[in-house]
PDB file of N, H, CA, C and O in Angstrom:
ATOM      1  N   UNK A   1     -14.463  -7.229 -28.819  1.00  0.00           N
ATOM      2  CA  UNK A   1     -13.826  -7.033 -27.529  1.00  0.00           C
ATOM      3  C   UNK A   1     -12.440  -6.443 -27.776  1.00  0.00           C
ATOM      4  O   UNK A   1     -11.615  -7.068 -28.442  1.00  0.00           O
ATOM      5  N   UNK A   2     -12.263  -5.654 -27.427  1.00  0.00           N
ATOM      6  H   UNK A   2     -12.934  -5.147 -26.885  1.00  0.00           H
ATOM      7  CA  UNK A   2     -10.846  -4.579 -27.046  1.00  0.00           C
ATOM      8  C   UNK A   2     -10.473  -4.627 -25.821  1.00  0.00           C
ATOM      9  O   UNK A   2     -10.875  -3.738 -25.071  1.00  0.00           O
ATOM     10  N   UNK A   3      -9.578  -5.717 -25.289  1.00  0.00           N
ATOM     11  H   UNK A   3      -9.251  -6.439 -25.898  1.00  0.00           H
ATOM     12  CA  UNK A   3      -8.971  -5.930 -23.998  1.00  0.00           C
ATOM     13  C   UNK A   3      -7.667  -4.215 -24.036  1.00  0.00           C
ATOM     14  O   UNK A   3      -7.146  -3.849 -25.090  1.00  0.00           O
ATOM     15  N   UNK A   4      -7.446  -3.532 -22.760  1.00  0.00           N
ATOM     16  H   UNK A   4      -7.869  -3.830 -21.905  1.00  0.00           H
ATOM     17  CA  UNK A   4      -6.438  -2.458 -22.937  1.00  0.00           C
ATOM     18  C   UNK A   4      -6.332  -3.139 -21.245  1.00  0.00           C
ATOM     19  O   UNK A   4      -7.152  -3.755 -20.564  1.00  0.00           O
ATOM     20  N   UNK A   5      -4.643  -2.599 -20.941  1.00  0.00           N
ATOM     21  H   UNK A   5      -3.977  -2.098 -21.495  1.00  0.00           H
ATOM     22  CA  UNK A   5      -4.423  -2.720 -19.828  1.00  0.00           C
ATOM     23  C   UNK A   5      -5.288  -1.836 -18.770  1.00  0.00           C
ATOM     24  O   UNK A   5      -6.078  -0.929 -19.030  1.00  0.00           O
ATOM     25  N   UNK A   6      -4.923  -2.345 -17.533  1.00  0.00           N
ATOM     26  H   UNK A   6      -4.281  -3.082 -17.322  1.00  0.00           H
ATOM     27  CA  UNK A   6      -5.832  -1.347 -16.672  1.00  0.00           C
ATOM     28  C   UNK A   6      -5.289  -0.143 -16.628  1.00  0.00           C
ATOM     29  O   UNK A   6      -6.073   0.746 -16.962  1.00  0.00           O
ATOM     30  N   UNK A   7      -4.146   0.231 -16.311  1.00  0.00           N
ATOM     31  H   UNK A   7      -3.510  -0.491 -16.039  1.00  0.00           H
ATOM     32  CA  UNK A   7      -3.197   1.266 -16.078  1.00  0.00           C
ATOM     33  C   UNK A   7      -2.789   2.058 -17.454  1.00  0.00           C
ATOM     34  O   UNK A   7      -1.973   2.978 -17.517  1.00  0.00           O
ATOM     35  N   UNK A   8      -3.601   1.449 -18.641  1.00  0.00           N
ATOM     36  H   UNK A   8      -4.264   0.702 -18.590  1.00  0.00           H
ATOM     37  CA  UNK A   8      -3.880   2.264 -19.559  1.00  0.00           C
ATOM     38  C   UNK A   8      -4.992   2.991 -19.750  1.00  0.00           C
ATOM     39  O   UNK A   8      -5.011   4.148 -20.169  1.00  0.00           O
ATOM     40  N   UNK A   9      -6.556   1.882 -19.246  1.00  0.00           N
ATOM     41  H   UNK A   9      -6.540   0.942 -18.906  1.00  0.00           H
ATOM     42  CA  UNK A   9      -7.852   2.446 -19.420  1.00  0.00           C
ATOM     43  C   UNK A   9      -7.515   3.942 -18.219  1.00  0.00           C
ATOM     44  O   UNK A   9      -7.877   5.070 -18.554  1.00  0.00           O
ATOM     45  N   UNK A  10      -7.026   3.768 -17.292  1.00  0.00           N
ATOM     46  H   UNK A  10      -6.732   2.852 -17.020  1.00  0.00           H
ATOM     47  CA  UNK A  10      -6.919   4.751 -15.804  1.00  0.00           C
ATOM     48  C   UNK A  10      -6.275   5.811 -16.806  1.00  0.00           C
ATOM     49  O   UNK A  10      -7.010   6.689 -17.257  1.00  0.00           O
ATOM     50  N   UNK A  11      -4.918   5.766 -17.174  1.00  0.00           N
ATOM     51  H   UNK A  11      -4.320   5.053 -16.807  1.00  0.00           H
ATOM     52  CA  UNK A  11      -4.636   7.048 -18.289  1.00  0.00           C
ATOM     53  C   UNK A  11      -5.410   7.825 -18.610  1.00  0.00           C
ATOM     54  O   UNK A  11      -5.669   8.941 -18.159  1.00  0.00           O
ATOM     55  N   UNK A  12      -5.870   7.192 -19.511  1.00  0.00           N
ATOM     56  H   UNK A  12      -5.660   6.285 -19.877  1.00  0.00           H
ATOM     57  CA  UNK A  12      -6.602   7.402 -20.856  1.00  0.00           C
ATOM     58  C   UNK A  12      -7.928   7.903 -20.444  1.00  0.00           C
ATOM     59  O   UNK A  12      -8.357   8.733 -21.246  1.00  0.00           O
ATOM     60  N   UNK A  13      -9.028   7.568 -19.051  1.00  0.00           N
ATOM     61  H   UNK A  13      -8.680   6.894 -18.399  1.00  0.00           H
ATOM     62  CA  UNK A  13      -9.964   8.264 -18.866  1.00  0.00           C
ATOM     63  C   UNK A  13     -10.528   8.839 -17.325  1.00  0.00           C
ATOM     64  O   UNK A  13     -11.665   8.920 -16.860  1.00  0.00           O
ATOM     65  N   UNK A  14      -9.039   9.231 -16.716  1.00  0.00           N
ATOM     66  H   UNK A  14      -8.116   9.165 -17.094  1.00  0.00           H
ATOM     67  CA  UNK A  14      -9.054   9.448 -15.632  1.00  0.00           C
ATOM     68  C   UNK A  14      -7.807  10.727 -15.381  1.00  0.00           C
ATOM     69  O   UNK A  14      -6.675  10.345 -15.082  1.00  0.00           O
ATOM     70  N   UNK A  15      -8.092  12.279 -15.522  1.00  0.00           N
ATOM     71  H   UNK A  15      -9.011  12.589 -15.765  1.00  0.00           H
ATOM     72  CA  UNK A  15      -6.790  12.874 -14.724  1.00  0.00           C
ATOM     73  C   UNK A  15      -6.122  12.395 -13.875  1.00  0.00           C
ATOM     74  O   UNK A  15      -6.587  11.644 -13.018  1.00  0.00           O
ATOM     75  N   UNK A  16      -4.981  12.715 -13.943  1.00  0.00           N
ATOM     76  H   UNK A  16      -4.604  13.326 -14.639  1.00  0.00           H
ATOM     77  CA  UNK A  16      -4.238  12.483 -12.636  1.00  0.00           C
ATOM     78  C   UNK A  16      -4.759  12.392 -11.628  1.00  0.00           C
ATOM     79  O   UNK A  16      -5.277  11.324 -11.302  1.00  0.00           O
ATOM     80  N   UNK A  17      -4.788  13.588 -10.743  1.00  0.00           N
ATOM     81  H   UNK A  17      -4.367  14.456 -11.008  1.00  0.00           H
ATOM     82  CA  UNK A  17      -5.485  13.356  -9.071  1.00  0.00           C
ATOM     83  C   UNK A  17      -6.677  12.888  -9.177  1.00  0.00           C
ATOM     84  O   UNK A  17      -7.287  13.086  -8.126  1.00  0.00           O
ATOM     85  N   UNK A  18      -7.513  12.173 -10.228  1.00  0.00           N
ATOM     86  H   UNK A  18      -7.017  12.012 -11.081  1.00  0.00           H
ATOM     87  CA  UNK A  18      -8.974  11.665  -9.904  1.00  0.00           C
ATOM     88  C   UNK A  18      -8.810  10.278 -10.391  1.00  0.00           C
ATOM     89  O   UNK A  18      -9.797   9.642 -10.759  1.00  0.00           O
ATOM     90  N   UNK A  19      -7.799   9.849 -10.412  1.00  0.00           N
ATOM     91  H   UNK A  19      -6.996  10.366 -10.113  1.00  0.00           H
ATOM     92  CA  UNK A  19      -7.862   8.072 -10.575  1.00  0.00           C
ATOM     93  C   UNK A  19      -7.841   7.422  -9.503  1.00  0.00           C
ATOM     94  O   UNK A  19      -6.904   7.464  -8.705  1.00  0.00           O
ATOM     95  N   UNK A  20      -9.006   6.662  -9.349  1.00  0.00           N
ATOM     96  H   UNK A  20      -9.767   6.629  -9.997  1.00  0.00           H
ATOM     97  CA  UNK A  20      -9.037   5.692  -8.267  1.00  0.00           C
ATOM     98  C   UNK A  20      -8.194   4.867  -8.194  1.00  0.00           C
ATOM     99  O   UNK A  20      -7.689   4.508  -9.257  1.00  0.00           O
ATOM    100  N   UNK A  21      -7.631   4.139  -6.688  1.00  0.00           N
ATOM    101  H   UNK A  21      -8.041   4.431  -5.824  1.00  0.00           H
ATOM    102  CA  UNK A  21      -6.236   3.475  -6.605  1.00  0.00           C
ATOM    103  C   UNK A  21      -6.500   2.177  -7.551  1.00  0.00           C
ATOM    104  O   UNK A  21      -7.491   1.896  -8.226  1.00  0.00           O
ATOM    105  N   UNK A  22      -5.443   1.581  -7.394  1.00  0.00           N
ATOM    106  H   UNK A  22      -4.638   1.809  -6.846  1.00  0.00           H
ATOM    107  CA  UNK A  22      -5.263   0.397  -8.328  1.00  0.00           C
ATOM    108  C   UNK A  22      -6.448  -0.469  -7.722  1.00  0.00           C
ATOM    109  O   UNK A  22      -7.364  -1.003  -8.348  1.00  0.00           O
ATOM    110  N   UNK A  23      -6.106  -0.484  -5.750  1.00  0.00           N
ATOM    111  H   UNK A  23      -5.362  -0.050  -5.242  1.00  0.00           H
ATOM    112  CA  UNK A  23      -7.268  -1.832  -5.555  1.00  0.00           C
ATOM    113  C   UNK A  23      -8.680  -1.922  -5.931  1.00  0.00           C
ATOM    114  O   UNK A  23      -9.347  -2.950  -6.037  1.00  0.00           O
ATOM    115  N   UNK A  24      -9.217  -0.158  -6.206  1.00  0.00           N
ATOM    116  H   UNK A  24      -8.674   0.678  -6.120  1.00  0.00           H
ATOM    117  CA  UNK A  24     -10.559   0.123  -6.070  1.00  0.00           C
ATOM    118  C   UNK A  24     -10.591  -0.204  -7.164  1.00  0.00           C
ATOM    119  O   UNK A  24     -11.532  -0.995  -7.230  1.00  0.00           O
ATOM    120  N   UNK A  25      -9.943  -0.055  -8.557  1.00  0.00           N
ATOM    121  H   UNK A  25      -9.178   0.587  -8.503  1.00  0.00           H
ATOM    122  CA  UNK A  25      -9.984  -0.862  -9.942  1.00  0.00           C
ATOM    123  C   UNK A  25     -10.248  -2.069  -9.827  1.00  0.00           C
ATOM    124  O   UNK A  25     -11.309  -2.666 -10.013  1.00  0.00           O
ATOM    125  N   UNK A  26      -8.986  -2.522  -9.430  1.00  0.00           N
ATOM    126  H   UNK A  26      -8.124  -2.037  -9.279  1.00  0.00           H
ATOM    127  CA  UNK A  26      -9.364  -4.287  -9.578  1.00  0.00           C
ATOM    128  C   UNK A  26     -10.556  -4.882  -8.720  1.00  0.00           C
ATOM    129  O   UNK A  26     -11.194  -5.867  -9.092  1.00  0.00           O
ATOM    130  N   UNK A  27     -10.794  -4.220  -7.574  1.00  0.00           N
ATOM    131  H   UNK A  27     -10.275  -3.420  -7.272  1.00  0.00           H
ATOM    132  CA  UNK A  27     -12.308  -4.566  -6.876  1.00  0.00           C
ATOM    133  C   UNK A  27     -13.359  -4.477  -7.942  1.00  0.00           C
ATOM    134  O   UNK A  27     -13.938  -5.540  -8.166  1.00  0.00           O
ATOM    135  N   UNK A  28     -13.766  -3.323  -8.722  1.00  0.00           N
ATOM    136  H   UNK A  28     -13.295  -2.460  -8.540  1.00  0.00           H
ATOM    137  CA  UNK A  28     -14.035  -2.813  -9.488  1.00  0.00           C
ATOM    138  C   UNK A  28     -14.429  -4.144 -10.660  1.00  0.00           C
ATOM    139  O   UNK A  28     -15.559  -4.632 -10.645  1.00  0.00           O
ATOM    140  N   UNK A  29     -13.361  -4.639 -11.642  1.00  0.00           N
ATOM    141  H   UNK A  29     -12.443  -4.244 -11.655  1.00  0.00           H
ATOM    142  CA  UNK A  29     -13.103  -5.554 -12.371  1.00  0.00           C
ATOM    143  C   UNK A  29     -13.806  -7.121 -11.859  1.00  0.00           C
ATOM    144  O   UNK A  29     -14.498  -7.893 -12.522  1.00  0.00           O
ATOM    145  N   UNK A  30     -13.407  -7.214 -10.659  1.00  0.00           N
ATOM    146  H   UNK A  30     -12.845  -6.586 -10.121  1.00  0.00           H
ATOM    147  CA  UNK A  30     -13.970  -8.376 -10.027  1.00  0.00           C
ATOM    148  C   UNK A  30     -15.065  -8.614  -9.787  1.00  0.00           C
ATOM    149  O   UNK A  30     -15.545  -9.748  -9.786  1.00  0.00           O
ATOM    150  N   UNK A  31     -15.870  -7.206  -9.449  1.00  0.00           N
ATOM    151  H   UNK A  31     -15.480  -6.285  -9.449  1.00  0.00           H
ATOM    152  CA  UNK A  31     -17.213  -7.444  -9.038  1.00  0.00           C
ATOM    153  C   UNK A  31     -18.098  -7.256 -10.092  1.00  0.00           C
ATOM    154  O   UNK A  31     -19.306  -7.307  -9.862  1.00  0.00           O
ATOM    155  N   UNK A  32     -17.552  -6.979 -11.564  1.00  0.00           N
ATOM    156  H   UNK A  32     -16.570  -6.937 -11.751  1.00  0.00           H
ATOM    157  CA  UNK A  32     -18.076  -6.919 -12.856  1.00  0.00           C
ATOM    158  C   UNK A  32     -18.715  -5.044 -13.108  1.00  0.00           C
ATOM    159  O   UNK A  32     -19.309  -4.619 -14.099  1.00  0.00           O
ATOM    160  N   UNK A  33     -18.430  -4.472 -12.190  1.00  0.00           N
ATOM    161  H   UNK A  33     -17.948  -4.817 -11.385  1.00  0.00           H
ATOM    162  CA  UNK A  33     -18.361  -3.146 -12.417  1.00  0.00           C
ATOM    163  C   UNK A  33     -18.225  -2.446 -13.432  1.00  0.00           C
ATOM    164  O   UNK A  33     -19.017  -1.632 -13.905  1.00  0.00           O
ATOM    165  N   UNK A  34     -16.726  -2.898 -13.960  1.00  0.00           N
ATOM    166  H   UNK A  34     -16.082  -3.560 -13.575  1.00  0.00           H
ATOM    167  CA  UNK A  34     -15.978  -2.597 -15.126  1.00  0.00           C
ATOM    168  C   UNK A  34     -15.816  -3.917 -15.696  1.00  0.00           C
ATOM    169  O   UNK A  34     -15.477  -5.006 -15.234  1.00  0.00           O
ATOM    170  N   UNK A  35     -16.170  -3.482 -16.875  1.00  0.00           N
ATOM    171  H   UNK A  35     -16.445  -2.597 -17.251  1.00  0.00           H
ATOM    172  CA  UNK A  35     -16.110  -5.224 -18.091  1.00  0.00           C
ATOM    173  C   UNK A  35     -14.656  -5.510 -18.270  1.00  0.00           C
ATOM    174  O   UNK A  35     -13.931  -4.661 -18.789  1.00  0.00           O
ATOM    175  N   UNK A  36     -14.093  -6.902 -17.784  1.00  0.00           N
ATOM    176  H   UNK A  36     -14.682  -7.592 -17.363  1.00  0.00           H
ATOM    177  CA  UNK A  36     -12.635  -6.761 -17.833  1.00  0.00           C
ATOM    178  C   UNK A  36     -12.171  -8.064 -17.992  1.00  0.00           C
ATOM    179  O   UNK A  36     -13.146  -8.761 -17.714  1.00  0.00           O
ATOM    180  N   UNK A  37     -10.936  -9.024 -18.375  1.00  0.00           N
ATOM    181  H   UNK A  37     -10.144  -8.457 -18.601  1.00  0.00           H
ATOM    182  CA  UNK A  37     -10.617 -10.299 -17.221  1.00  0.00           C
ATOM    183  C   UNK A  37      -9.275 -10.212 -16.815  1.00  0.00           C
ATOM    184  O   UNK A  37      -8.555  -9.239 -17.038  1.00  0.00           O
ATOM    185  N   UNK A  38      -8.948 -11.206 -16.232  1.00  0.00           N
ATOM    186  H   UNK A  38      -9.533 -11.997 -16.050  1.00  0.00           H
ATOM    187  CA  UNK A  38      -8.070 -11.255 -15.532  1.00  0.00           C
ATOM    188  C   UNK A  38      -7.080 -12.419 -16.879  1.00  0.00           C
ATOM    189  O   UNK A  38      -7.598 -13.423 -17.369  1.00  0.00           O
ATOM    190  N   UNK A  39      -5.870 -12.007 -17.168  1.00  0.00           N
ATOM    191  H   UNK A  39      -5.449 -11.192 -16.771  1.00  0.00           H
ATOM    192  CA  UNK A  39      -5.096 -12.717 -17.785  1.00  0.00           C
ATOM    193  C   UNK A  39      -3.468 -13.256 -17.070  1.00  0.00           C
ATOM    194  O   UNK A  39      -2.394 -12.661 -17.153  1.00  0.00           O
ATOM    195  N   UNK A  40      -3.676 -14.163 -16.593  1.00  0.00           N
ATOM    196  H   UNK A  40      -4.549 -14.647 -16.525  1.00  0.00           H
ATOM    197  CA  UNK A  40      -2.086 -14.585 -16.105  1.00  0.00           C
ATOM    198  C   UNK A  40      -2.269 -13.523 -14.641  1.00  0.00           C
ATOM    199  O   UNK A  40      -3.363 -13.507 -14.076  1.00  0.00           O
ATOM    200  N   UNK A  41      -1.496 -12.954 -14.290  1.00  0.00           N
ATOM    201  H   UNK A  41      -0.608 -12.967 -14.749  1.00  0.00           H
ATOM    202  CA  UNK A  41      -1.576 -12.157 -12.963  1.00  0.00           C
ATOM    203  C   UNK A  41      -2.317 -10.501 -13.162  1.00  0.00           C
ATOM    204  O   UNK A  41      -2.709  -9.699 -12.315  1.00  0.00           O
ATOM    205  N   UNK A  42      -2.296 -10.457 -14.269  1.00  0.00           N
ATOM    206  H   UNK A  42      -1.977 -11.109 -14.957  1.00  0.00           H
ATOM    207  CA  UNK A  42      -3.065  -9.168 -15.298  1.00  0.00           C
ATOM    208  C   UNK A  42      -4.063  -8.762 -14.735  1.00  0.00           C
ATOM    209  O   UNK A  42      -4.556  -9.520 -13.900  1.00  0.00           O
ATOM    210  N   UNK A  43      -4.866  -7.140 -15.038  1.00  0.00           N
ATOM    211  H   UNK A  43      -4.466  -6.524 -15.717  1.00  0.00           H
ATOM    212  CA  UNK A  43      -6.182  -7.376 -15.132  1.00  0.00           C
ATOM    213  C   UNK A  43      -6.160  -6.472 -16.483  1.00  0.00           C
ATOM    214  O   UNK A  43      -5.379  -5.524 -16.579  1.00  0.00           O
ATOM    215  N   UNK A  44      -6.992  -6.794 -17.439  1.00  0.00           N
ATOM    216  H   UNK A  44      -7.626  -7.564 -17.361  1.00  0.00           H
ATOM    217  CA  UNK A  44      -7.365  -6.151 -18.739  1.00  0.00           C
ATOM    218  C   UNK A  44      -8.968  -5.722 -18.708  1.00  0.00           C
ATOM    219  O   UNK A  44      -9.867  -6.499 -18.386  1.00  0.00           O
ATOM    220  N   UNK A  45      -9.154  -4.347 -19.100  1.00  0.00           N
ATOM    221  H   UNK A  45      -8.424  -3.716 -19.361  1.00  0.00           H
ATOM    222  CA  UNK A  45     -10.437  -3.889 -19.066  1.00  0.00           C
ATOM    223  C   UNK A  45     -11.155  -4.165 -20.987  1.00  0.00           C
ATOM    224  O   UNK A  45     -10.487  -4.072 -22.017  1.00  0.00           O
ATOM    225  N   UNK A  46     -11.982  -4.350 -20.924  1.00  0.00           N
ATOM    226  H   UNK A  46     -12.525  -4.425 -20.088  1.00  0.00           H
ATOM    227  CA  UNK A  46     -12.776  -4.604 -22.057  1.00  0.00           C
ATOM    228  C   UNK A  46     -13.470  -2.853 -22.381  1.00  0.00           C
ATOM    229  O   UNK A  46     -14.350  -2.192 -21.829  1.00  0.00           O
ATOM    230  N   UNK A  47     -12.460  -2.578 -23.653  1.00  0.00           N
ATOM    231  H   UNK A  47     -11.745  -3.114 -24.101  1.00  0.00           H
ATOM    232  CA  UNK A  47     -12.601  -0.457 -23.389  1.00  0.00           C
ATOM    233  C   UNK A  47     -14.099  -1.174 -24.202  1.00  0.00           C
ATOM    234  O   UNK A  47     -15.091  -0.621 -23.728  1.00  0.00           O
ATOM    235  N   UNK A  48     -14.336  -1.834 -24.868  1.00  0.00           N
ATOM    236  H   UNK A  48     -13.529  -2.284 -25.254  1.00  0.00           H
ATOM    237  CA  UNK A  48     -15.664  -1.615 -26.243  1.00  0.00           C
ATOM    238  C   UNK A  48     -16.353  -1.960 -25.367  1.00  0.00           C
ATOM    239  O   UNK A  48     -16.859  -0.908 -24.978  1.00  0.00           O
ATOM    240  N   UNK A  49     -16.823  -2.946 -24.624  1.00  0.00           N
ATOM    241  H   UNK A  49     -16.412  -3.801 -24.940  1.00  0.00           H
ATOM    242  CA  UNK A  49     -17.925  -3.041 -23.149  1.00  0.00           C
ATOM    243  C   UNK A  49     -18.153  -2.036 -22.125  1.00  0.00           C
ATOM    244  O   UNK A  49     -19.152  -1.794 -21.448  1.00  0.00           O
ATOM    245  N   UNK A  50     -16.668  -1.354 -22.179  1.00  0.00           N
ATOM    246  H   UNK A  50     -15.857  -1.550 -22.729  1.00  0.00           H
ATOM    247  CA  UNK A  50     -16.898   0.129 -21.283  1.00  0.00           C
ATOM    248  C   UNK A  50     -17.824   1.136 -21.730  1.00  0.00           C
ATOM    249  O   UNK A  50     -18.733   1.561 -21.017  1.00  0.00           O
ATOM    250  N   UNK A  51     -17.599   1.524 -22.912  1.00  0.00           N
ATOM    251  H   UNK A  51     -16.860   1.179 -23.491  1.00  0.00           H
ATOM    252  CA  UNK A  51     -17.643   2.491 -23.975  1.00  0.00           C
ATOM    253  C   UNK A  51     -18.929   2.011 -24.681  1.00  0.00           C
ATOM    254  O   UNK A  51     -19.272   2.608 -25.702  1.00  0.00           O
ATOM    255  N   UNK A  52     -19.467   1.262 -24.346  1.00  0.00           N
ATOM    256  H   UNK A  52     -19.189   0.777 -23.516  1.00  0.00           H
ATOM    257  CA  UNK A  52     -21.054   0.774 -25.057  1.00  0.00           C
ATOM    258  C   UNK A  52     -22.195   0.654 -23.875  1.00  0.00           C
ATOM    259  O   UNK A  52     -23.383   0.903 -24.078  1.00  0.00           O
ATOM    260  N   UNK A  53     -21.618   0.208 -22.527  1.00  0.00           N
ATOM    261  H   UNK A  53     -20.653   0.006 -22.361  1.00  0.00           H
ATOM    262  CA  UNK A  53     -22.614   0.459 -21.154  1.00  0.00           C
ATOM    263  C   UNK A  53     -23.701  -0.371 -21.560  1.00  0.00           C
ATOM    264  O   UNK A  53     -24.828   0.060 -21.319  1.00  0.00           O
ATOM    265  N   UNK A  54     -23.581  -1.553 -22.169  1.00  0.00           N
ATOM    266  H   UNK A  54     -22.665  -1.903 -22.364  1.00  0.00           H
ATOM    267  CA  UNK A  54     -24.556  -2.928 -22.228  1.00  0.00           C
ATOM    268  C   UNK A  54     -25.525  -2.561 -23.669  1.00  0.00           C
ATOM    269  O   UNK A  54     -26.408  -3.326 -24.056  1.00  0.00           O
ATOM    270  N   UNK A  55     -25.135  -1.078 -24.461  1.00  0.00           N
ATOM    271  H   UNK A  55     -24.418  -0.456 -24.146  1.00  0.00           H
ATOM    272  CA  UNK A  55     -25.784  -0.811 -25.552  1.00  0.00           C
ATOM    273  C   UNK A  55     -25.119  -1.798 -26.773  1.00  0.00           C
ATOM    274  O   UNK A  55     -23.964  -1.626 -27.163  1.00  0.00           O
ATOM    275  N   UNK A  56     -25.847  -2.663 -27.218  1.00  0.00           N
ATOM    276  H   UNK A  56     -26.785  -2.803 -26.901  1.00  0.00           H
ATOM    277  CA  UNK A  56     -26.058  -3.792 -28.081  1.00  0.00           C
ATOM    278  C   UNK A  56     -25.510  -2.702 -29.497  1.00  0.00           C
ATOM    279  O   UNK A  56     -24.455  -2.998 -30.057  1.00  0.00           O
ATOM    280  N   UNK A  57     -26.087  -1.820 -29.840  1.00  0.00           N
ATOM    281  H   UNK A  57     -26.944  -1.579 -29.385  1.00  0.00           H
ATOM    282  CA  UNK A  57     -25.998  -1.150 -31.189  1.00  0.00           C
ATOM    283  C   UNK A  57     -24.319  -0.332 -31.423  1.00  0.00           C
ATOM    284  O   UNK A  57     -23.439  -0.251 -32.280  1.00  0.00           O
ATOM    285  N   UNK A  58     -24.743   0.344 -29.505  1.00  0.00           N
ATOM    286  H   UNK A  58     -25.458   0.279 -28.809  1.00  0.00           H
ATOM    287  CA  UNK A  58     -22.734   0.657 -29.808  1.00  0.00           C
ATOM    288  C   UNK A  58     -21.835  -0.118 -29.527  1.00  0.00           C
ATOM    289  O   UNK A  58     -20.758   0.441 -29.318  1.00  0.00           O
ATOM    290  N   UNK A  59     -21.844  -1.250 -29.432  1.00  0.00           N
ATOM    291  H   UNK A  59     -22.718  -1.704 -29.602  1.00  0.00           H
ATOM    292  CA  UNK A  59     -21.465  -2.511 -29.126  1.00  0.00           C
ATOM    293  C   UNK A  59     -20.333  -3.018 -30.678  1.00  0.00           C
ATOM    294  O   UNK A  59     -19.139  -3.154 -30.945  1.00  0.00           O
ATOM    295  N   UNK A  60     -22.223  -3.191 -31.602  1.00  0.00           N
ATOM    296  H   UNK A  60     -23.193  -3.080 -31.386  1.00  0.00           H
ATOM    297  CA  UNK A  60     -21.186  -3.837 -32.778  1.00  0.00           C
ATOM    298  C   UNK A  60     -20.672  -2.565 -33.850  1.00  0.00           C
ATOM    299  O   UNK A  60     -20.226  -2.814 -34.970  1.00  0.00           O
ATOM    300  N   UNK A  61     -20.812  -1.218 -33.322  1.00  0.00           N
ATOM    301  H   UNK A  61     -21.174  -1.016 -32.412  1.00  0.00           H
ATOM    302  CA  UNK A  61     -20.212  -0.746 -34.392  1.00  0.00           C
ATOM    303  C   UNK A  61     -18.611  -0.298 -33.451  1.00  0.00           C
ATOM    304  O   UNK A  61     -17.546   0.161 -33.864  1.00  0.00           O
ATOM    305  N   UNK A  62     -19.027  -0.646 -32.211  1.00  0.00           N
ATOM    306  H   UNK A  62     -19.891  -1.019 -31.875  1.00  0.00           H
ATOM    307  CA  UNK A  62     -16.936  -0.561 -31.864  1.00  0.00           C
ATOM    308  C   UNK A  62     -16.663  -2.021 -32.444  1.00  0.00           C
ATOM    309  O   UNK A  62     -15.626  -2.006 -33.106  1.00  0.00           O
ATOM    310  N   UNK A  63     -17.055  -2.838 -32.419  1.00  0.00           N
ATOM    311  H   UNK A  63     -17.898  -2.851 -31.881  1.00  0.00           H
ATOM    312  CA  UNK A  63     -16.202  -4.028 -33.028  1.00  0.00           C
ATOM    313  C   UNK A  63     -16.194  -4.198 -34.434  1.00  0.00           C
ATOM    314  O   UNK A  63     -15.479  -5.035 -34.985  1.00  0.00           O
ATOM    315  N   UNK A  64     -17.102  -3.297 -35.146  1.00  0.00           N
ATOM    316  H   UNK A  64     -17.683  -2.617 -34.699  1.00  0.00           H
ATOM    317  CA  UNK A  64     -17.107  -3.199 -36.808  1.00  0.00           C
ATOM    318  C   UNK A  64     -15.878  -2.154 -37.043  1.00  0.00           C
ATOM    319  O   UNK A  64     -15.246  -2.351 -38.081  1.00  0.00           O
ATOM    320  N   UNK A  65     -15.329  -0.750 -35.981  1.00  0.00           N
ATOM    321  H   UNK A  65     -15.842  -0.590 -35.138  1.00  0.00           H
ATOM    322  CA  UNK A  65     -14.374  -0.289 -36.932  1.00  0.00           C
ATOM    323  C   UNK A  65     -13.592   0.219 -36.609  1.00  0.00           C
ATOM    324  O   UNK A  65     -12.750   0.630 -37.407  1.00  0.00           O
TER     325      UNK A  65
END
């Protein structure tokens, strides 16, 4: 598991004018949409659960390297 902030995962795989607002994220996060949790008032996205889409095999080689 690779927790990244939300407002980093949005950076990192979203242009500018095509990032959905913050609430549609955290709706998003809540309804298990996006693999994520909530830490303290936080929300942190899980990028290796993103980036694997429930695939078991790309799963353990993001957490192998």
């Amino acid at each position: 598991m690779r927790l990244i902030t939300a407002q980093i995962w949005l950076e990192r795989y979203f242009e500018e004018g095509s990032r959905p607002a913050d609430l549609t994220l955290q709706r998003w996060l809540r309804s298990g949409k996006i693999p994520g949790k909530k830490v303290g008032g936080s929300w942190y996205v899980d990028e290796h659960a993103w980036l694997a889409e429930g695939d078991d095999l790309v799963e353990r080689v993001l957490k192998a390297g």
